[in-house]
C-alpha positions in Angstrom: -8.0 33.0 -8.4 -11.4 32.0 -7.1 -11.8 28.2 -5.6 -14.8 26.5 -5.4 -14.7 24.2 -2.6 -17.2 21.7 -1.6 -17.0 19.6 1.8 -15.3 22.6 3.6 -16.5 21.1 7.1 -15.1 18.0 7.1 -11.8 16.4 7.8 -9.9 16.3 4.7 -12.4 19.7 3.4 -10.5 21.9 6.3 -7.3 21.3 5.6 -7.9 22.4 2.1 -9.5 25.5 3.1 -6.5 26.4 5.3 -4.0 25.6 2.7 -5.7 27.0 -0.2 -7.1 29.9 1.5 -3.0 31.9 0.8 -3.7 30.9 -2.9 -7.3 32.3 -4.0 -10.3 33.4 -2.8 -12.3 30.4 -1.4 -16.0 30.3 -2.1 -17.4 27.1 0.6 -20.0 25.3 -0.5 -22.7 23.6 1.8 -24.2 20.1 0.7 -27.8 22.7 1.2 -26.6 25.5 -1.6 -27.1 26.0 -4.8 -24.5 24.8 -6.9 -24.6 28.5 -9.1 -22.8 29.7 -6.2 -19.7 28.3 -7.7 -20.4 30.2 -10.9 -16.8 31.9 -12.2 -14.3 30.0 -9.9 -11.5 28.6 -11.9 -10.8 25.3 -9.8 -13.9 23.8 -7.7 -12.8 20.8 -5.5 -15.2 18.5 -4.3 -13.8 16.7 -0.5 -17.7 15.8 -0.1 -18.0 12.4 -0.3 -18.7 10.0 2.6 -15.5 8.7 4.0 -17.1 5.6 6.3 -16.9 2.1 5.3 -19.2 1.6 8.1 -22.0 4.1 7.0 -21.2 2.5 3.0 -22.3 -0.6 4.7 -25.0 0.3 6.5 -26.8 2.6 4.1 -25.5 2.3 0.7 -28.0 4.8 -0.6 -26.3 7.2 1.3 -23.1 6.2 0.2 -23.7 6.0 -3.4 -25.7 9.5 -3.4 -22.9 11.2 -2.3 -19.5 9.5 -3.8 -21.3 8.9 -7.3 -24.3 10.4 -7.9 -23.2 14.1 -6.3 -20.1 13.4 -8.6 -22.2 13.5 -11.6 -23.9 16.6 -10.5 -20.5 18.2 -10.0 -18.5 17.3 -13.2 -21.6 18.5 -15.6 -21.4 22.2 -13.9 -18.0 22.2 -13.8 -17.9 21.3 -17.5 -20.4 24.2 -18.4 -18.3 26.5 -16.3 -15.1 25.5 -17.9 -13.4 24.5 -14.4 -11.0 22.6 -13.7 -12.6 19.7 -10.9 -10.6 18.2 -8.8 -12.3 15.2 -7.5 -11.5 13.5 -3.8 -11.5 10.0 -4.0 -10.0 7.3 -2.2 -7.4 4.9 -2.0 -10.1 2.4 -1.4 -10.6 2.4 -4.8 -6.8 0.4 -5.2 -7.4 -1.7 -2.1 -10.9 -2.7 -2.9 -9.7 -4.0 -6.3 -8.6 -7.6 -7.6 -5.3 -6.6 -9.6 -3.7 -2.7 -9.1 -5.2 -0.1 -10.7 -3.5 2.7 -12.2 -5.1 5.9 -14.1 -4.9 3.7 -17.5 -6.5 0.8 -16.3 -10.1 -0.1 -16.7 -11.7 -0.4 -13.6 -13.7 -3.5 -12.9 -16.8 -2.1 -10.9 -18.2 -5.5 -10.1 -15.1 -6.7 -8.3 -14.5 -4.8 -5.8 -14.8 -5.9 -2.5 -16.8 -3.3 -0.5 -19.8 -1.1 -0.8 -17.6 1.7 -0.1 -15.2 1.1 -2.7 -17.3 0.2 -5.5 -19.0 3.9 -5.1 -15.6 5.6 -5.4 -14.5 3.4 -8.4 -18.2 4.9 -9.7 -17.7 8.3 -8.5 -14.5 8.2 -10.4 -15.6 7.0 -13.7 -18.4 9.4 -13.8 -15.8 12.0 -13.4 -13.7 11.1 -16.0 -16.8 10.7 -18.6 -18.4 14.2 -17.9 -15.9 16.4 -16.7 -14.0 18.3 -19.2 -11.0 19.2 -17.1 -10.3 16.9 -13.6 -7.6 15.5 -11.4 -8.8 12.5 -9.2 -6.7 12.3 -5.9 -6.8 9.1 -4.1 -5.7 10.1 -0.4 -4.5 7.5 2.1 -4.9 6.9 5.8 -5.5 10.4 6.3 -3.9 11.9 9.9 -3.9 15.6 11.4 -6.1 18.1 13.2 -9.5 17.1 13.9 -9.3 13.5 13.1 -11.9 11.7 14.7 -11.6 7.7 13.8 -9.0 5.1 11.9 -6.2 3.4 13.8 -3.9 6.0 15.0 -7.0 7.7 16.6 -7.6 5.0 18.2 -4.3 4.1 19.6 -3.6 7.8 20.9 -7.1 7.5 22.2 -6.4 4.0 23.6 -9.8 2.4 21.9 -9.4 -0.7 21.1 -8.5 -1.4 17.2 -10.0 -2.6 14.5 -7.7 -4.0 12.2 -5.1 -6.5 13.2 -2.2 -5.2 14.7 -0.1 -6.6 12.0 -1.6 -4.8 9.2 0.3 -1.9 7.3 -0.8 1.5 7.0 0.3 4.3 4.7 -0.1 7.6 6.7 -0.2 11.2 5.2 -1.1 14.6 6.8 -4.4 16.7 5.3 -1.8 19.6 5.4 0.7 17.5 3.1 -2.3 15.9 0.8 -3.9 19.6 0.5 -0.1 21.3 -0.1 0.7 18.1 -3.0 -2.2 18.7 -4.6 -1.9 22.3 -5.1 1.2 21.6 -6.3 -0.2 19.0 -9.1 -3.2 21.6 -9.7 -0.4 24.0 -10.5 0.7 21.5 -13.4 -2.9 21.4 -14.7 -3.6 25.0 -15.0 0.0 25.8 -16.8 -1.0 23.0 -19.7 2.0 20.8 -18.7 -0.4 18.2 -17.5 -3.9 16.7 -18.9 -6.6 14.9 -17.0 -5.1 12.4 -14.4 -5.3 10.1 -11.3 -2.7 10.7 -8.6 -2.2 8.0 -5.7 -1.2 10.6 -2.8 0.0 7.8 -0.6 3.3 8.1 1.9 6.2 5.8 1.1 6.9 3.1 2.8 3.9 2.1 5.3 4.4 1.2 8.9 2.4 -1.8 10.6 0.0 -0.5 13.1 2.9 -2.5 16.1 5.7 0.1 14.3 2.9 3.1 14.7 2.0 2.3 18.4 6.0 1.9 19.3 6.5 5.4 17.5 3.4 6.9 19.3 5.0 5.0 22.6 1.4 3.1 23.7 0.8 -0.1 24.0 -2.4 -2.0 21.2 -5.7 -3.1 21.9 -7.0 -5.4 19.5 -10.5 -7.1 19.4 -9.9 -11.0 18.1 -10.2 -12.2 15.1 -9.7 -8.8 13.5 -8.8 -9.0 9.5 -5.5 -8.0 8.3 -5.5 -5.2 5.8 -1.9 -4.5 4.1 -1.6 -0.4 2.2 -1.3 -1.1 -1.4 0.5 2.0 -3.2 -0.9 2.1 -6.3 1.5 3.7 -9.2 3.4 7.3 -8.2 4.7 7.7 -11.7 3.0 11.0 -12.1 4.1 12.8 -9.3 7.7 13.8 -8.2 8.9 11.4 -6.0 10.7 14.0 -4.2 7.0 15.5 -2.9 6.2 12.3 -1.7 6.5 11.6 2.2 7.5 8.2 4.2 5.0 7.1 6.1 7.1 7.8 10.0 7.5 11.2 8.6 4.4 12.2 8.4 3.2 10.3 11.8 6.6 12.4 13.2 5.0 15.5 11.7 1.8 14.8 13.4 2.9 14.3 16.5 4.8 17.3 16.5 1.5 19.3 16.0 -0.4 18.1 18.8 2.2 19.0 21.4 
């Protein structure tokens, strides 16, 4: 099977080339190519969107190029090349919102919260409009080789934090998110499933106190630091057996960088 994969550089991108790469024949495609170069592949992913808050913040334009209007770009070819898309999103898009979302609700664009996820909730409704075939995965506090920022990094690292101490966090591995959604991509290809939105979020989060006794360190917080709580948005779509707790994936990490 020939995969189309775009973002193949960055965090969440290698993991799915490593994954995939025992599946198909992976075709990588660099923000700089033409998209043609995806022409035949039966399943084009698309990991390139910008994952920084910070960077949503500070240049929006930037931020909204590249979660909604690269989206656009993407679904339209996949569409005229009768591929399934599988579109990498965010679980910003829940945590961003007023009231839980789920893959039937209608999103409310103009109340969420941050720059960063208002161009997801965007990059996911162009997705659904103009794609013929798609998953949307909604990934979660993202942990494994190569990560470079978020609070775990920061504790191993001993940098201080920036989120309160006593928020929750719902880890999962780019190994485990790239191996589940192969596994839902499966479901999509055989005509068991149609288009949906999967929350790929580990069970029951840990606060970042629980993560630093687990990683045995001690936290450094700035003051006044806001308190962000994991909201795991609905799992009603995916075998709950598939699904991770939280300290086993952190366990799992740990275990690969020793």
């Amino acid at each position: 099977m020939k995969i189309g994969l775009i973002g193949h550089k960055g965090f969440l991108g290698q993991a799915f080339l490593h994954e995939w790469s025992h599946y198909g024949d992976i075709v990588c495609l660099d923000r700089n190519d033409d998209i043609v170069k995806l022409d035949g592949c039966k399943v084009i992913i698309n990991a390139n969107g910008n994952s920084s808050k910070v960077v949503a913040e500070r240049d929006p334009l930037f931020d909204f190029t590249s979660n909604a209007l690269f989206p656009l770009k993407v679904s339209l070819f996949s569409k005229h090349n009768d591929s399934l898309l599988i579109h990498i999103s965010s679980a910003e898009v829940e945590n961003s919102s007023h009231d839980t979302l789920n893959d039937k609700s209608v999103i409310e664009l103009l109340a969420m919260n941050t720059n960063y996820g208002f161009s997801k909730a965007v990059g996911e409704s162009v997705v659904q409009r103009y794609a013929e075939n798609w998953m949307v995965i909604r990934p979660s506090g993202l942990i494994g080789k190569g990560m470079y920022k978020g609070p775990v990094y920061d504790l191993i690292n001993k940098e201080p934090l920036w989120v309160n101490p006593e928020s929750t966090l719902s880890l999962m591995g780019t190994e485990t998110t790239a191996k589940l959604t192969y596994q839902l991509m499966l479901g999509h290809l055989s005509g068991a499933r149609e288009n949906q939105t999967y929350n790929l979020m580990s069970k029951h989060p840990l606060s970042v106190v629980e993560i630093a006794d687990r990683l045995n360190v001690k936290v450094e917080a700035r003051p006044n630091l806001p308190i962000y709580h994991a909201r795991i948005g609905s799992q009603q779509n995916i075998d709950p057996r598939l699904i991770p707790s939280t300290e086993e994936e952190l366990f799992k990490y740990m275990r690969a960088m020793i």
